[in-house]
C-alpha positions as CSV (number, residue, x, y, z in Angstrom):
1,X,5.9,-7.8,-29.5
2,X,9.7,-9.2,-29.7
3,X,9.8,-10.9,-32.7
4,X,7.2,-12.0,-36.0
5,X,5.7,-8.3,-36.1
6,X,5.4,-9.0,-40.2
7,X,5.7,-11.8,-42.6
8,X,4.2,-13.9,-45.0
9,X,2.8,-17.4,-44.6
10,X,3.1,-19.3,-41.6
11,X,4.8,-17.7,-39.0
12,X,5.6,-17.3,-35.0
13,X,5.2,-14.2,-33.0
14,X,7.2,-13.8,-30.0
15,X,5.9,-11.4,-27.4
16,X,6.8,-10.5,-23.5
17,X,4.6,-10.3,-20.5
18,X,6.0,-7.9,-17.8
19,X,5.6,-9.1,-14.2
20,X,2.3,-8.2,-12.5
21,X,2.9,-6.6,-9.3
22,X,-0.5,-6.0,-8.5
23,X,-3.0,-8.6,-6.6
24,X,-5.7,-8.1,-9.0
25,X,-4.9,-10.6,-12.1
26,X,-5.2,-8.6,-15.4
27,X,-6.1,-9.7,-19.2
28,X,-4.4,-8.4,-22.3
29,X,-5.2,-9.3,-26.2
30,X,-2.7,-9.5,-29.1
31,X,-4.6,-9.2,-32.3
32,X,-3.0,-11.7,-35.4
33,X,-4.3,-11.2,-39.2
34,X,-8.1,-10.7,-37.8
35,X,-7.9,-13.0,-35.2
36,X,-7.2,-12.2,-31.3
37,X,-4.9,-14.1,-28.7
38,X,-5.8,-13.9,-25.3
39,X,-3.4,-13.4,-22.4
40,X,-4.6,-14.2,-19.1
41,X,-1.8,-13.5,-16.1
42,X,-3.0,-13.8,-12.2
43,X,-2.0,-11.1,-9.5
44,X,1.0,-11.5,-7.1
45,X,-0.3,-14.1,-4.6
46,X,0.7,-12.3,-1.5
47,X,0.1,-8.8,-0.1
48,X,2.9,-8.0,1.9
49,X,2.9,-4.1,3.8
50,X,5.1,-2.0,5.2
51,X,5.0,1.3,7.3
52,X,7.8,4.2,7.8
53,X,8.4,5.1,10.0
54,X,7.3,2.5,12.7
55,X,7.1,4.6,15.7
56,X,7.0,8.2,16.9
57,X,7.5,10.4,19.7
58,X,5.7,13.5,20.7
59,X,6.0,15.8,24.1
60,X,3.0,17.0,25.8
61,X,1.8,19.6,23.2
62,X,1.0,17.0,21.2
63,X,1.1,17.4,16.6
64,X,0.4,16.1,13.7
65,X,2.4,13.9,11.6
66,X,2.2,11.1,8.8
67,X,2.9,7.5,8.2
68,X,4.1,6.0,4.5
69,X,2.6,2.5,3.5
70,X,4.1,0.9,1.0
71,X,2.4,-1.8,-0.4
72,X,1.3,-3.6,-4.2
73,X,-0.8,-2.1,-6.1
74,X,-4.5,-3.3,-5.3
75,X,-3.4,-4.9,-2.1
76,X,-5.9,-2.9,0.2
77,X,-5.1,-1.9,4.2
78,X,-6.6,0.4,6.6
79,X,-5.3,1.8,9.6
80,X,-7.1,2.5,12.8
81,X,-5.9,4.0,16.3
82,X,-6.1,1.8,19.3
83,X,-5.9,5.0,21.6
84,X,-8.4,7.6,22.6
85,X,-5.9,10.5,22.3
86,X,-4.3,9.3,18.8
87,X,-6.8,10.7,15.6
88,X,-6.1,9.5,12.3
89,X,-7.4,12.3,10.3
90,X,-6.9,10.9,6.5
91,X,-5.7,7.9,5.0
92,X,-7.8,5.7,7.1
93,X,-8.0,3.2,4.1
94,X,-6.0,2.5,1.0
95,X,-4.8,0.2,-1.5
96,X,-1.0,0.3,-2.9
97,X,1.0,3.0,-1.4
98,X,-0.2,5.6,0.4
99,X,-0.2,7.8,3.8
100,X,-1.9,7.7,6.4
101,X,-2.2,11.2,8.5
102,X,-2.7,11.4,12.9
103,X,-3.0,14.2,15.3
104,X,-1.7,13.2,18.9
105,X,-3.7,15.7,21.3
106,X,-2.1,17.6,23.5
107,X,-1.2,15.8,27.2
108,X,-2.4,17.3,30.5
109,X,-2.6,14.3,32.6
110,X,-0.7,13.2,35.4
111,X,3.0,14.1,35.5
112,X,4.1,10.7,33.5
113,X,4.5,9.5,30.0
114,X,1.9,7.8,28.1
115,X,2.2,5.2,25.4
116,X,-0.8,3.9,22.3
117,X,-0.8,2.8,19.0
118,X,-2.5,2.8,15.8
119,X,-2.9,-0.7,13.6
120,X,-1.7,0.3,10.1
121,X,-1.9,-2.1,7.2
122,X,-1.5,-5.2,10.2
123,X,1.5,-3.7,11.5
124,X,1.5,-2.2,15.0
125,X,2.8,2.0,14.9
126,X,3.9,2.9,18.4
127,X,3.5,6.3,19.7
128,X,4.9,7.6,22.9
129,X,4.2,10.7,24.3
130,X,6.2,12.7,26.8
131,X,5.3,14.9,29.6
C-alpha cells in the first residue's frame, strides 16, 4: 500500500505491483473495509537462458565439473549430453537457476584429441578433451 491505508468516507487507495520475473503469472488480493480487490499480473513472456561457463577443457584423465544456468524463475530447461563419454550426473532438469554437474571419463583412445557436447537449457556446452 502507498497511499489511503486509513480514512473516513470515500476514499482512494494507492498500491504498487513489483515486476514479475517469473513465467508463471501470479494473483494477489488487497482486502478494503470487508471487501477484497483482486490483482491478476501475467508471467514474463519470454524464457530466456544462459550457461557459464560455455565450454571446458579436460586432458586425458578426464574430472568432474559444473555448469551455472541462469534463468527466470519457473522458466524450466534440462540438459542432456550428446556424447558417450560426457555423464551429467545431477542437475539434468531444472527451472530458474541452477547447476547442472558432468564427469568427462577418462581418455585412452588413439593418440588425438576428442571433442562433444552437452545441450544445456538450448544452448550448446562444448567440451574438448586432450590427449
Amino acid at each position: 500500500m502507498t497511499s489511503g491505508v486509513s480514512g473516513t468516507g470515500n476514499g482512494t487507495v494507492g498500491y504498487l505491483v513489483d515486476g514479475n520475473t517469473s513465467s508463471s503469472s501470479r494473483t494477489g488480493t488487497i482486502a478494503i473495509q470487508g471487501q477484497t480487490f483482486t490483482v491478476n499480473q501475467s508471467g514474463a513472456s519470454t524464457c530466456t537462458f544462459s550457461i557459464s561457463p560455455v565450454r571446458a577443457t579436460f586432458t586425458s584423465g578426464g574430472g568432474n565439473e559444473t555448469v551455472a544456468v541462469t534463468a527466470p524463475s519457473g522458466c524450466a530447461w534440462t540438459a542432456v549430453s550428446n556424447a558417450t563419454w560426457i555423464t551429467i550426473t545431477q542437475g539434468a532438469s531444472g527451472a530458474g537457476n541452477g547447476t547442472v554437474s558432468y564427469t568427462v571419463a577418462p581418455y585412452t583412445g588413439r593418440p588425438k584429441n576428442r571433442n562433444g557436447s552437452m545441450t544445456i537449457a538450448g544452448l550448446n556446452f562444448a567440451v574438448k578433451q586432450t590427449k
